[in-house]
N, C-alpha and C positions, 0 to 999 in steps of 0.2 A: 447324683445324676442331674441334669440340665433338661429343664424341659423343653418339647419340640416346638414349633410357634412358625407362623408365615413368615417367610422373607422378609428379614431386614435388612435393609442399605445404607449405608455408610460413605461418606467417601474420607480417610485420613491422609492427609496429606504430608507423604514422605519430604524430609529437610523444612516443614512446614512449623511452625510450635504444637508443641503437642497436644490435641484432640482429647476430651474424655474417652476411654476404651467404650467402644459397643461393637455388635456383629456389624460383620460386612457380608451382604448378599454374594458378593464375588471376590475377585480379584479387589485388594486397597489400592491406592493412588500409587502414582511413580513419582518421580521426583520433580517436585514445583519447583518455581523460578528461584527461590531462595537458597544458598547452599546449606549442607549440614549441619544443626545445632543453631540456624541463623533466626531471632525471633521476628515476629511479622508486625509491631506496633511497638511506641516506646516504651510502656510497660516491660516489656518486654525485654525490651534492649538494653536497659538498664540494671537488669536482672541477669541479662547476660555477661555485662562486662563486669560483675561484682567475680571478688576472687574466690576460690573453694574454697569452702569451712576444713580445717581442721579434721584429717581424717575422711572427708569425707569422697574425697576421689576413690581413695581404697575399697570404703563402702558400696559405694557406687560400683564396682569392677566386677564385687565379690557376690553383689546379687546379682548380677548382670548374668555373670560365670553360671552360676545356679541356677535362674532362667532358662536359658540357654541348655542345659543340660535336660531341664523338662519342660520343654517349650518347640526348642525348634524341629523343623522339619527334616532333619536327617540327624539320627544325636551322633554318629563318628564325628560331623563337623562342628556337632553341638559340643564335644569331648575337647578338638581340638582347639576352638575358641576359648573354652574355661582353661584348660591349660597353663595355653597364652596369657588371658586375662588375670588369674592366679600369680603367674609368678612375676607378672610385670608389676603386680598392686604390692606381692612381698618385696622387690625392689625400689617401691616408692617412686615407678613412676606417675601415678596418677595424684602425687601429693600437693603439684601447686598448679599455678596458672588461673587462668578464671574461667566461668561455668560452660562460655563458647568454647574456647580452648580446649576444657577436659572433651567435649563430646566430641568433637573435631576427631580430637585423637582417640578416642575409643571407637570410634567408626575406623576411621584410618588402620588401626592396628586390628578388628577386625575383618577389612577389607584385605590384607595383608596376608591375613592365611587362607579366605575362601572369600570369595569374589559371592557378591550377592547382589541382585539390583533391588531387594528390597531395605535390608539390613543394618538400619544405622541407630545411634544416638542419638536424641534431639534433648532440647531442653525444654521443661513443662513451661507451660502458661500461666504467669499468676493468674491466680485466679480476681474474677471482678467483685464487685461489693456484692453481698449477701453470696460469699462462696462458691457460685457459678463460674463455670468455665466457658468460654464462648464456643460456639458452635459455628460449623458453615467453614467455607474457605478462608484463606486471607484474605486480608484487603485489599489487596492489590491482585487479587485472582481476574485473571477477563469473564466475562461474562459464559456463564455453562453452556450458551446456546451461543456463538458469534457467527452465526447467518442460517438461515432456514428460509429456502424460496425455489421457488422455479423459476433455473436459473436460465431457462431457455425454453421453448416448444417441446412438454415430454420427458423434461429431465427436471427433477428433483435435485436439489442440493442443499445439503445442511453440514453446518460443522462445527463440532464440540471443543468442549475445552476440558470436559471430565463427565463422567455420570453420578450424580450426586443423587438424584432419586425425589429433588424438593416438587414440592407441587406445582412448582413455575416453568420449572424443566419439562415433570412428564406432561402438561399441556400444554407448550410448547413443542415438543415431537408426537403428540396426537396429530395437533392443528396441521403442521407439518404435511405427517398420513393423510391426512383426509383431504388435503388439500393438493394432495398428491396423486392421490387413489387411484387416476386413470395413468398414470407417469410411464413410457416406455423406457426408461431408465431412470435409475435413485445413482446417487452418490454422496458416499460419504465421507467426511473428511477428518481421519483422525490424526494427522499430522501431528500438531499438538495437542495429544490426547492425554491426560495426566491418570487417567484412571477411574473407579470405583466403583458402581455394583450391577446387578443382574436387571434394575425394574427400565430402563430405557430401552437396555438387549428386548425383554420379554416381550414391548411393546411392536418394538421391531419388527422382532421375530413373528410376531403372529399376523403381520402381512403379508409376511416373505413366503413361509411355507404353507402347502396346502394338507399335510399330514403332520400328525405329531414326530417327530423325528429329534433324535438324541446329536446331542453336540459337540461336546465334552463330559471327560468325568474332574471331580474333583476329589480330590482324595485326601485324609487328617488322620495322624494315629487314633485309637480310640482313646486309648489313655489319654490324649490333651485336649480328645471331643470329652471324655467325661469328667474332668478333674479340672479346666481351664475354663473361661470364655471361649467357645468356638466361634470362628469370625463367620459360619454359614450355617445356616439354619432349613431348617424341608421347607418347601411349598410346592406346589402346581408344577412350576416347570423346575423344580429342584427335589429328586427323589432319592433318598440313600438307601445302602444297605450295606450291611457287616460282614465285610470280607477278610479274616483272618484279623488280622491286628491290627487294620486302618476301617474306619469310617468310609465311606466311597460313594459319593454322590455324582448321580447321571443330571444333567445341564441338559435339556430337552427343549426345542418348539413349539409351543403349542397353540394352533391356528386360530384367527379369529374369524372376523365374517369375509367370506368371500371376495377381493375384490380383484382389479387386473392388474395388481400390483406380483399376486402372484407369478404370473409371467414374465415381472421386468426384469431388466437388466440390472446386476447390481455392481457397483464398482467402489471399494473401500479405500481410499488413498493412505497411504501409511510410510513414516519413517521412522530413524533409531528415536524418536523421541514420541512415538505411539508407546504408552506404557501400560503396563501392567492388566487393566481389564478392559482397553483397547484393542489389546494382544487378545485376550479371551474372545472379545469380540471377532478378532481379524479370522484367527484359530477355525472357531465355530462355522464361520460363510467360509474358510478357505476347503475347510476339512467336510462339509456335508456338498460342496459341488455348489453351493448358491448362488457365489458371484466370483468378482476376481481382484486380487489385492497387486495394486499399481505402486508403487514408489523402492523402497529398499528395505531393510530388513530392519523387524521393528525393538525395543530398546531392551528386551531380551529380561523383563523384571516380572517371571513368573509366578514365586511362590509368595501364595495370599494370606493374611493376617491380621495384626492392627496393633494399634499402640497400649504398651502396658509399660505402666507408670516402674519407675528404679526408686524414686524418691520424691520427697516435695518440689524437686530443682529437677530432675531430670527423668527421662520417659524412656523406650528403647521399642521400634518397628520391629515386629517378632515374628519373623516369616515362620509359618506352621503348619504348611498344609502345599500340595502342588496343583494344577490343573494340566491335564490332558489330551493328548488326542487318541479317542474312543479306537483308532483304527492302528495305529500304531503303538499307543503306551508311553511317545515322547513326549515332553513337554518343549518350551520355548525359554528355559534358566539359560540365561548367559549369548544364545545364539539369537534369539530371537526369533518370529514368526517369519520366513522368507516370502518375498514377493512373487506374484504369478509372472507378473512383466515390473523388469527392473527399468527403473528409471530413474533420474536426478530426482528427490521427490521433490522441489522446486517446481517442474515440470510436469508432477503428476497431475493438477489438475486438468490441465491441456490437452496430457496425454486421453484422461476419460472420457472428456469432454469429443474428442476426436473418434474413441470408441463409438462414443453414443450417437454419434453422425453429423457432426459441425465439421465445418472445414476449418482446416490450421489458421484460417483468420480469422472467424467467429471466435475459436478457442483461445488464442492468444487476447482478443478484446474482453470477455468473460471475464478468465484469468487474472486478468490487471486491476477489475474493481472488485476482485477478492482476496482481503487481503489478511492473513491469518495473525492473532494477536501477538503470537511469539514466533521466535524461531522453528524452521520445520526440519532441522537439523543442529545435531551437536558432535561435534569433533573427539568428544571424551565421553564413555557412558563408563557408571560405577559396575555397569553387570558384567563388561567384559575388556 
C-alpha cells in the first residue's frame, strides 16, 4: 500500500524526452512542441538515431503489452493494445530501425486501435553525469508564465504555457492575484496550454470562490492506486473515497481571504491545443457556473498519468485514471471540453476583451501586442 501525502505536481511532458516517473497533482502535459519519441538536446539525439539492439524492439512491445494490461485506464482497450502489440513483436515487426523509429511506430500502432490524447512512446533520457536525470521542461519550452498584467482598466490578463507547480510560477500567479485583487474582470489564456497539475488551479481557485465548492472528480482503479505509482495523491482541495473498484477523488475550491475578485468576471480563452489540465481547468470554471470559455473546443487529452520507464532506451505515457464532470459523469477523452461562445480562437482574445467592456478598437490594439509563444491551433490532434 502507498502512503497518502500532500499534493504533488508534476508536469511530464508528453512527445517530450522522458521525465523520471513521480505523482502528478492532476491532469500530466499534452503534447509539447516536439513530436513523438523526438529527444530535446543532442544527447539525446544521438541516442536517438542509434539503431535497436538486437531483440530488443520485441522486448520493448512485450512489456509495453503487460503494462498496459495493468496499468491503463480501461483494461478492454488495455486487452486490445497487448493483442496488437503481441503479435506484431511475434511477427518481427518491432526488429529494426532505430530508437526514434521503434517509438514512432509503437505510438502509431497504438494509436491505430484506440485513439488516446495521452498514449504514446517516447524514448528515455540519458541520463547526465552522476546518474541524474534532468528535470523541468525542455529547452526550448516558452516561459510557464508568458504575460501576467493588467492588460487594461479592470481586467487582469495572464497566460500560461503549462502549470508546473515551480516556485517561480506559483509567485508569479500570486503577484498576479494580488495585483489584480480589485479586477472587474480576469482572463485567462490557455490557448497554448500544455498541461500539468492542481497547485496554480488551487491558487486560483481560492479567489474565485466564496465557498468551498467541488469541481471535478477524478477517478483510478484501486488496484493501480495500490500496486503502482499513483499519479494523485490527497490534500486540501483533493479528497478521495472508495467507491467499489476505483479510487475517486472530489477536485474542490477552497476559498481564501476575501477579496472582490470574488465577483469578477471570468473568461478562460481556449483552443484544440488547450491540453490536458487545461482542459481540467476549463472543465472546473465551465462546470461550477464560474466563468465562461471563449474559443473552440479544447484538445480532448483527458485521461491522467505519467511516464513509466519500458527500458534503459525507452519510457511509455500511461494514461490511468480519468477526470470528470461531478454533474454529468462525462469526461472530455477525445471530444474535448466545448466552448460557451465559439469563436476563431485566434480571435478569442478580442472577443473577451469586448466582453469585459473595451470597444472593438481598444480590443483589436491589446490583441496585437499579445502575442502567444506557439501556435493557438492545430489542424491534427492525436485524441481525435
Amino acid at each position: 500500500m502507498r502512503k497518502a501525502s500532500s499534493v504533488s505536481i508534476a508536469l511530464v511532458l508528453a512527445f517530450a524526452a522522458g521525465l523520471p516517473p513521480r505523482p502528478l497533482g492532476a491532469q500530466a502535459a499534452a503534447p509539447a512542441p516536439s513530436a513523438a519519441g523526438q529527444p530535446q538536446n543532442a544527447a539525446a539525439a544521438a541516442s536517438a538515431s542509434l539503431a535497436v539492439e538486437p531483440g530488443e524492439g520485441r522486448t520493448v512491445a512485450l512489456k509495453l503489452a503487460d503494462d498496459l494490461v495493468s496499468q491503463f485506464v480501461y483494461r478492454d482497450q488495455a486487452e486490445a493494445y497487448a493483442a496488437m502489440l503481441r503479435k506484431n513483436a511475434a511477427a518481427g515487426r518491432y526488429d529494426s530501425g532505430t530508437r526514434r523509429e521503434l517509438a514512432k511506430l509503437l505510438t502509431d500502432d497504438l494509436q491505430a486501435v484506440h485513439k488516446d490524447g495521452h498514449l504514446h512512446v517516447m524514448l528515455a533520457e540519458p541520463r547526465e553525469q552522476g546518474g541524474a536525470s534532468r528535470r523541468g521542461p525542455p529547452a526550448n519550452f516558452p516561459p510557464l508564465i508568458q504575460s501576467a498584467k493588467t492588460i487594461a482598466p479592470g481586467i487582469g490578463y495572464i497566460r500560461f504555457t503549462a502549470f508546473f507547480g515551480s516556485d517561480e510560477e506559483m509567485a508569479g500567479v500570486r503577484k498576479w492575484l494580488a495585483e489584480n485583487k480589485d479586477a472587474k474582470s480576469l482572463i485567462f489564456d490557455l490557448r497554448n496550454h500544455h498541461g500539468g497539475g492542481l497547485d496554480e488551479q488551487d491558487v486560483i481557485f481560492s479567489y474565485l470562490f466564496a465557498k468551498k465548492t467541488p469541481l471535478v472528480k477524478m477517478a483510478i482503479a484501486k488496484s493501480i492506486y495500490d500496486e503502482h505509482q499513483a499519479p494523485i495523491v490527497p490534500g486540501p482541495t483533493l479528497v478521495f473515497a472508495t467507491q467499489g473498484d476505483k479510487i475517486v477523488a472530489t477536485h474542490s475550491a477552497i476559498p481564501g481571504a476575501a477579496t472582490p475578485l470574488r465577483q469578477a468576471k471570468v473568461y478562460l480563452l481556449v483552443s484544440n491545443r488547450s491540453g490536458s489540465a487545461a482542459e481540467h481547468f476549463a472543465l472546473a470554471v465551465k462546470s461550477s457556473g464560474r466563468g465562461t470559455l471563449i474559443g473552440e473546443a479544447t484538445a480532448g487529452a483527458n485521461h491522467f498519468g505519467g511516464v513509466r520507464p519500458l527500458n534503459d532506451h525507452f519510457a511509455v505515457w500511461m494514461p490511468v485514471g480519468r477526470t470528470y464532470d461531478i454533474k454529468t459523469g462525462k469526461d472530455w477523452e477525445g471530444d474535448g471540453a466545448a466552448p460557451d461562445i465559439a469563436v476563431d480562437p485566434k480571435q478569442a482574445l478580442v472577443f473577451a476583451l469586448e466582453k469585459a467592456g473595451l470597444s472593438h478598437e481598444e480590443a483589436v490594439k491589446l490583441d496585437a501586442l499579445e502575442v502567444p509563444a506557439e501556435p493557438v491551433h492545430r489542424d491534427k490532434l492525436r485524441a481525435r
